[in-house]
Rosetta silent file (secondary structure, phi, psi, omega in degrees, C-alpha in Angstrom):
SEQUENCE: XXXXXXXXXXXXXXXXXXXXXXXXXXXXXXXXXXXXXXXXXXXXXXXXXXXXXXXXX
SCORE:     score description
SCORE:     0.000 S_00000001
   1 L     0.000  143.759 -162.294   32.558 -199.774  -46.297 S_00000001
   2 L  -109.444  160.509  162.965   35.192 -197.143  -47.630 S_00000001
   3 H   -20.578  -79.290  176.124   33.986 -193.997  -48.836 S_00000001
   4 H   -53.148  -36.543  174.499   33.665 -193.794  -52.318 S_00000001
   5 H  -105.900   16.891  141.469   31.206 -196.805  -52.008 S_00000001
   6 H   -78.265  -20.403  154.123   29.508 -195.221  -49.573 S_00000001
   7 H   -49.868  -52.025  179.687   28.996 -192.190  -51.791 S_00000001
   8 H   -85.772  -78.580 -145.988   27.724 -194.822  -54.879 S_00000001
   9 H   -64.914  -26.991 -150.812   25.624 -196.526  -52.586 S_00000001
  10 H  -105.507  -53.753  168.619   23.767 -193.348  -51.430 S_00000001
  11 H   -66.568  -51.556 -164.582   23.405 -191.910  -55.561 S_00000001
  12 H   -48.065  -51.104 -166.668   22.400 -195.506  -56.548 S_00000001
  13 H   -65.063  -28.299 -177.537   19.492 -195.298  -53.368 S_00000001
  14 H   -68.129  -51.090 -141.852   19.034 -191.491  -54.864 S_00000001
  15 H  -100.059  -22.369  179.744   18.759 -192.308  -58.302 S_00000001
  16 H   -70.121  -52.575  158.915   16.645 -195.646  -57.605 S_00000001
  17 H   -42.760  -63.211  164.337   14.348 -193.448  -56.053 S_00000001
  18 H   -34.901  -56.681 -167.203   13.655 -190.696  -58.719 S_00000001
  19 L  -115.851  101.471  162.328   13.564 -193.702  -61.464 S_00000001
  20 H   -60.367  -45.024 -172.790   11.970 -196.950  -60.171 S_00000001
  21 H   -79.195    2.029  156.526   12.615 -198.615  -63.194 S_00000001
  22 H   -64.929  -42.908  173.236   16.107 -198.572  -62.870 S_00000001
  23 L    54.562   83.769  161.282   16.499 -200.992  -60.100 S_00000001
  24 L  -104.924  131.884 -174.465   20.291 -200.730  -59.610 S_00000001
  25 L   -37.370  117.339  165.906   21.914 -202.940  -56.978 S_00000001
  26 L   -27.923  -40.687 -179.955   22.479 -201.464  -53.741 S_00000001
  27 L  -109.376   35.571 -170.052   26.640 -202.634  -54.078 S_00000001
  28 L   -61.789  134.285  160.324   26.534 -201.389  -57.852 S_00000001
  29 L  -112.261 -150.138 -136.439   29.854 -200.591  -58.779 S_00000001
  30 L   -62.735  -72.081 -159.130   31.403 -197.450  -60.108 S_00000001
  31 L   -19.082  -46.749  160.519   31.678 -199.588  -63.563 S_00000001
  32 H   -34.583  -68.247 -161.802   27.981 -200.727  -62.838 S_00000001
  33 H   -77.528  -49.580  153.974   26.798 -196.986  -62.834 S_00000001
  34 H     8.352  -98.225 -157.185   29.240 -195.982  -65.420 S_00000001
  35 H   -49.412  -42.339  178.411   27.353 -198.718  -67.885 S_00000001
  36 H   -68.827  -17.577  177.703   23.898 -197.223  -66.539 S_00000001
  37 H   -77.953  -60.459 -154.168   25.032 -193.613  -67.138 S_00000001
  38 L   -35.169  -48.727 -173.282   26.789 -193.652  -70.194 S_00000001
  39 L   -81.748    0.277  165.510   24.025 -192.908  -72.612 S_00000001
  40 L   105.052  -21.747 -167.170   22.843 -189.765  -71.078 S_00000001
  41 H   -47.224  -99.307 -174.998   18.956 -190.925  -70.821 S_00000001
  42 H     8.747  -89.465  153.971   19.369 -190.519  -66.614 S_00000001
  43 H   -17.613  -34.901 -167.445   20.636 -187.354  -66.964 S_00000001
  44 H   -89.932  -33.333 -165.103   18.064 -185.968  -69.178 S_00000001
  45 H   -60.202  -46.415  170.524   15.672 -187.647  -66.760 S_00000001
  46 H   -43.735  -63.291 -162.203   17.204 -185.610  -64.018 S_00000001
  47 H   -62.727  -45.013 -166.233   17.028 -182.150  -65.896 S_00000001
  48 H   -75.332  -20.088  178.127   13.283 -183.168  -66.577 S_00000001
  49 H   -91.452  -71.885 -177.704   12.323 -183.568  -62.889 S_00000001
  50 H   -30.042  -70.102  174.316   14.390 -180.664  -61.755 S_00000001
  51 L  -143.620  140.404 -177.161   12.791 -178.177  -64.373 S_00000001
  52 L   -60.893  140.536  161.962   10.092 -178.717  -66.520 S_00000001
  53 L   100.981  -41.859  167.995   10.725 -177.514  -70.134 S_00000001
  54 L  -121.610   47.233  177.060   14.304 -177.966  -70.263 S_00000001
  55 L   -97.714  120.995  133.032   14.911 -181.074  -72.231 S_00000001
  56 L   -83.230   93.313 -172.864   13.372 -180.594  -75.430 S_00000001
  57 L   -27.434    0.000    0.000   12.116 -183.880  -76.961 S_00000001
């Protein structure tokens, strides 16, 4: 396993983790998270765990 998709496998198991309802494949690739990313929701999701308060809805 080369780097870089040992790097994506290890965010995918992070990010699977935070958000259960993501389910993203263990061998997701980059394009995979890309498509899973793109709209920002994650992110926000992130910000919202991290600190309370500073997404506003």
């Amino acid at each position: 396993i080369g780097a870089n998709a040992k790097q994506r496998a290890e965010v995918v198991e992070w990010l699977n983790g935070m958000f259960h309802s993501l389910r993203i494949p263990s061998d997701a690739t980059e394009e995979d998270l890309r498509r899973r990313l793109f709209d920002g929701m994650v992110l926000c999701g992130i910000m919202k765990k991290l600190k309370s308060g500073f997404i506003l809805e």
